[in-house]
C-alpha positions as CSV (number, residue, x, y, z in Angstrom):
1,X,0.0,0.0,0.0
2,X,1.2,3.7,-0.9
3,X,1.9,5.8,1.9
4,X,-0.1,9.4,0.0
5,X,1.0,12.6,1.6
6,X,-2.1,14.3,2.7
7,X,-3.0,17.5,0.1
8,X,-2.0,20.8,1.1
9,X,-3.9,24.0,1.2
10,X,-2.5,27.2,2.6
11,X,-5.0,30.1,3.7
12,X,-3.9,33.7,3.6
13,X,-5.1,36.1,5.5
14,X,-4.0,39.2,7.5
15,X,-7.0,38.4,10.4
16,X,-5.9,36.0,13.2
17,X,-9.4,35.2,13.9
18,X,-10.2,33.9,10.3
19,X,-7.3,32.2,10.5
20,X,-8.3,30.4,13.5
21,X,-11.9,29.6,12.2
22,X,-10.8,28.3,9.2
23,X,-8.2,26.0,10.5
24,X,-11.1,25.0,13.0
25,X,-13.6,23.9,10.0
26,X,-11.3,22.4,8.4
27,X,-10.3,20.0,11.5
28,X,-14.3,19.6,12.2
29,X,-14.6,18.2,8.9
30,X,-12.2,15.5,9.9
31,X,-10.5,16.1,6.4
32,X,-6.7,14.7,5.9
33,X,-5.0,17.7,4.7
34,X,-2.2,20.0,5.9
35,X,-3.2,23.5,6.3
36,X,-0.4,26.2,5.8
37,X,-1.2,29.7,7.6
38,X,0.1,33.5,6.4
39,X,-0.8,36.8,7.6
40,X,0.1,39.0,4.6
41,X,0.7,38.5,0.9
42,X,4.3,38.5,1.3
43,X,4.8,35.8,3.6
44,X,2.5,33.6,1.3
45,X,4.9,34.4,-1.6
46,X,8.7,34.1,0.5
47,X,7.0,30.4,1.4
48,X,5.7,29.9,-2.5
49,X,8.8,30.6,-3.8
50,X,11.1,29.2,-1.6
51,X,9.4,26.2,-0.3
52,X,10.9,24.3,2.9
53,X,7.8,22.3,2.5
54,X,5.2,20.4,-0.2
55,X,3.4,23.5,-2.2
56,X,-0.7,23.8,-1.4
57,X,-3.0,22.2,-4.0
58,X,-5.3,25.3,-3.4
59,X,-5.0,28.8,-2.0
60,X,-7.4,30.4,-0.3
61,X,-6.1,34.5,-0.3
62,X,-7.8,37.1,1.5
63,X,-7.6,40.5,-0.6
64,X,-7.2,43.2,1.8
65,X,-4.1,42.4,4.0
66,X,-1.1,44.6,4.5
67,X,2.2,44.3,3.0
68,X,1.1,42.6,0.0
69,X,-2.3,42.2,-0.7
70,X,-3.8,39.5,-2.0
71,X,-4.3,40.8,-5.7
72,X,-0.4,41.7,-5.8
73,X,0.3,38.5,-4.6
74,X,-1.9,36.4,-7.1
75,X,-0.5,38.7,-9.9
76,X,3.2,36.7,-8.3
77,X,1.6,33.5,-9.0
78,X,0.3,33.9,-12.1
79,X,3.2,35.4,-13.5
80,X,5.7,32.5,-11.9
81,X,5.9,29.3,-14.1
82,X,6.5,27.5,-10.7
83,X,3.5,28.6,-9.6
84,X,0.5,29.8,-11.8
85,X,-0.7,26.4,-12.0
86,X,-2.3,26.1,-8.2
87,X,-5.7,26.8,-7.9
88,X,-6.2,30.2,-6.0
89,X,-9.9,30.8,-4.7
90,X,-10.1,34.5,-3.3
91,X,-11.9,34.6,-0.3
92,X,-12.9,38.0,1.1
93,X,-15.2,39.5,2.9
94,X,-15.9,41.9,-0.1
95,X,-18.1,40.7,-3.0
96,X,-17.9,44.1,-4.9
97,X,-18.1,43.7,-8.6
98,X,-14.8,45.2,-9.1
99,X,-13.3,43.1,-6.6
100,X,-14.8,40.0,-8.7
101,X,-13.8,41.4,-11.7
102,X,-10.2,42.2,-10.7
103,X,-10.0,38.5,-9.7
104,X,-11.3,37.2,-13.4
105,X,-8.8,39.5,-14.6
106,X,-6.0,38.6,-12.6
107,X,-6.9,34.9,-13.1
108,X,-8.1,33.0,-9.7
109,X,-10.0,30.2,-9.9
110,X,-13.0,31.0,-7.7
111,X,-14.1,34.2,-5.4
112,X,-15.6,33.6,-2.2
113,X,-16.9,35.3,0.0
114,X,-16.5,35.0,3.6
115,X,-19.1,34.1,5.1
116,X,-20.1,35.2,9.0
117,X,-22.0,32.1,10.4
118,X,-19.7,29.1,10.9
119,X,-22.3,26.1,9.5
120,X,-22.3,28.2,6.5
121,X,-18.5,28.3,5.8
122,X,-17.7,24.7,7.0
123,X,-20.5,23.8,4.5
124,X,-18.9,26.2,1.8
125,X,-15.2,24.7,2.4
126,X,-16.7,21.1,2.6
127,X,-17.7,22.3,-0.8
128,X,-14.5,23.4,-2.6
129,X,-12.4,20.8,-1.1
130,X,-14.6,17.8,-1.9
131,X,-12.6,17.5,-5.1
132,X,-10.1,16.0,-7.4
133,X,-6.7,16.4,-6.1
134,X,-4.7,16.1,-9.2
135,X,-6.9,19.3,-10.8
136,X,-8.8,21.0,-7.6
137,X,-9.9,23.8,-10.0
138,X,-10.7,22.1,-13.0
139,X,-14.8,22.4,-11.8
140,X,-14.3,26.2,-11.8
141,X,-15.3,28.4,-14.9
142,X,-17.1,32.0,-15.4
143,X,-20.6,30.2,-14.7
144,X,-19.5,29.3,-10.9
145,X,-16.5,31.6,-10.5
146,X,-18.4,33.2,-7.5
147,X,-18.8,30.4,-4.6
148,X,-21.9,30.7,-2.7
149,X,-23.5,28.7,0.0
């Protein structure tokens, strides 16, 4: 029998408590994966591009942090070979339309937006991560770009 590594996400997001209630939903939903934890943009990329561990399967990037945000940061991604190919979901609490259409244009997979009851985002993340690990974005396109619960 293979011994498979668990898949690996990696939230960023400048708000310790988001951070904490993520990493909580995703260890209620009794899911075998390794969650990665950054506070800014920049920290997201230092750890991207010069990995001391396995690189996430998925990114789920807050916009509005400090330092680099998380536009800048997905403009890194897309623009690094190495990189462009992990699925990024945005995942603000902003749903403005320029906002979404920044993150079309910028390339992320899927815009989410954060949602303030708990059942609501474990439900949401159950969602997005009930998928196939070798492609985790390949179910994303324009007509469910925006993830709603």
């Amino acid at each position: 029998m293979i011994n498979q590594k668990p898949p690996v996400i990696a939230l960023a997001d400048d708000d310790a408590d988001d951070r904490e209630i993520f990493t909580e939903v995703c260890a209620d939903l009794g899911l075998d994966l390794k969650v990665l934890l950054f506070e800014n943009g920049r920290t997201l990329m230092n750890a991207l591009e010069h990995p001391s561990t396995d690189q996430p399967s998925i990114i789920f990037m807050d916009i509005n942090m400090p330092v680099k945000n998380g536009f800048e940061a997905l403009k890194n991604i897309r623009s690094n070979p190495d990189l462009k190919g992990i699925c990024v979901i945005v995942y603000s609490t902003s749903i403005s339309e320029s906002d979404v259409k920044k993150a079309k244009e910028l390339c992320a997979d899927g815009f989410f937006q954060k949602p303030s009851d708990y059942s609501k985002l474990s439900r949401a993340i159950k969602q997005i991560l009930d998928t196939d690990w070798k492609d985790p974005c390949a179910e994303f396109n324009d007509s469910n770009f925006i993830i709603s619960i």
